[in-house]
C-alpha positions, -999 to +999 in steps of 0.1 A: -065-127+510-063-103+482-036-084+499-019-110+500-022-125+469-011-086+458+020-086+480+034-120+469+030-106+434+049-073+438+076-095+461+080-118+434+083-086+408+108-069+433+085-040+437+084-041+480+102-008+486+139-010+503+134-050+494+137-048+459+164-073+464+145-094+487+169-087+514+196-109+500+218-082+493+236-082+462+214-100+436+222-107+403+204-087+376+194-061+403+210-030+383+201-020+348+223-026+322+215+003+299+217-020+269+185-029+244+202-069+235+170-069+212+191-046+187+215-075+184+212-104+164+246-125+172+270-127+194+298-110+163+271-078+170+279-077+206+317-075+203+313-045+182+306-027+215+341-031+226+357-058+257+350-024+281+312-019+273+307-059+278+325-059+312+303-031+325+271-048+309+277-079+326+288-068+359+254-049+361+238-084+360+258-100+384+279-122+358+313-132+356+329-101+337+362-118+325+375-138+293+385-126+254+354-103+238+341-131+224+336-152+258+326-120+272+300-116+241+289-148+246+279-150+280+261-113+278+244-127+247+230-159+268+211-138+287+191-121+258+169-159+254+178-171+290+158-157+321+186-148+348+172-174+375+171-201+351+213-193+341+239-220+357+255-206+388+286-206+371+279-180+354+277-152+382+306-134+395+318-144+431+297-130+456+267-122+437+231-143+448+218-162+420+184-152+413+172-193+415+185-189+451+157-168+463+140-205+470+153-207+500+140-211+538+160-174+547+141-158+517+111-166+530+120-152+562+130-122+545+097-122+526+077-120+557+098-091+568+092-078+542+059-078+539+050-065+571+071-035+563+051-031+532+020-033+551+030-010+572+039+012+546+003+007+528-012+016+560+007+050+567+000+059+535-036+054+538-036+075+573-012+104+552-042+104+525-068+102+549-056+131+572-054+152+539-084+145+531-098+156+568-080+190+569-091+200+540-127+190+552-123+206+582-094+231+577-070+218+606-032+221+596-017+191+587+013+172+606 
């Protein structure tokens, strides 16, 4: 149960290697940014970075990446106080999964895909350590 409970954790956290994503495929938010919005205080801040900056910004998270700087200040802004999943889907760019979709029957599918590749990850990695530990024990070359 504990495994478990530990699995559903680092799904939720996107932390299952190859299903960081959840297997949805493009996922809003799933790409850094490379912008600290803590260092702004207003949207005015924002447009000092330039329409370009704000495009590339946005796109990373999987919103709409269009409009005047100050639409395109705005949205980016929005997200500083406003979790991704809990955004309007009106807000992501055309063919990009809304984060509040991963509630769905096909993500839970995906989630127990998931998880059995991760345990069988877990489990190879346990054997790799293991059969380290052995040769050196008992001085046989390793695999």
């Amino acid at each position: 149960m504990q495994v478990e409970a530990e699995l559903k954790q680092r799904w939720s956290a996107g932390e299952v290697p190859g299903w960081e994503d959840r297997g949805l495929g493009m996922v809003a938010g799933s790409s850094s940014i490379g912008l600290d919005l803590e260092a702004f205080d207003s949207v005015e801040e924002l447009q000092s970075l330039g329409a370009d900056r704000l495009k590339e910004a946005l796109q990373g998270l999987g919103l709409k990446s269009g409009g005047t700087l100050q639409e395109r200040a705005s949205r980016l802004f929005l997200t500083k106080a406003t979790p991704l999943e809990q955004l309007d889907k009106k807000h992501f760019a055309k063919g990009v999964i809304a984060p509040s979709a991963y509630k769905t029957a096909e993500d839970t599918k995906k989630a127990e895909e998931g998880a059995l590749q991760d345990r069988a990850f877990q489990t190879r990695q346990a054997d790799s350590h293991l059969w380290v530990l052995l040769s050196a024990n008992v001085g046989m070359p390793q695999p």
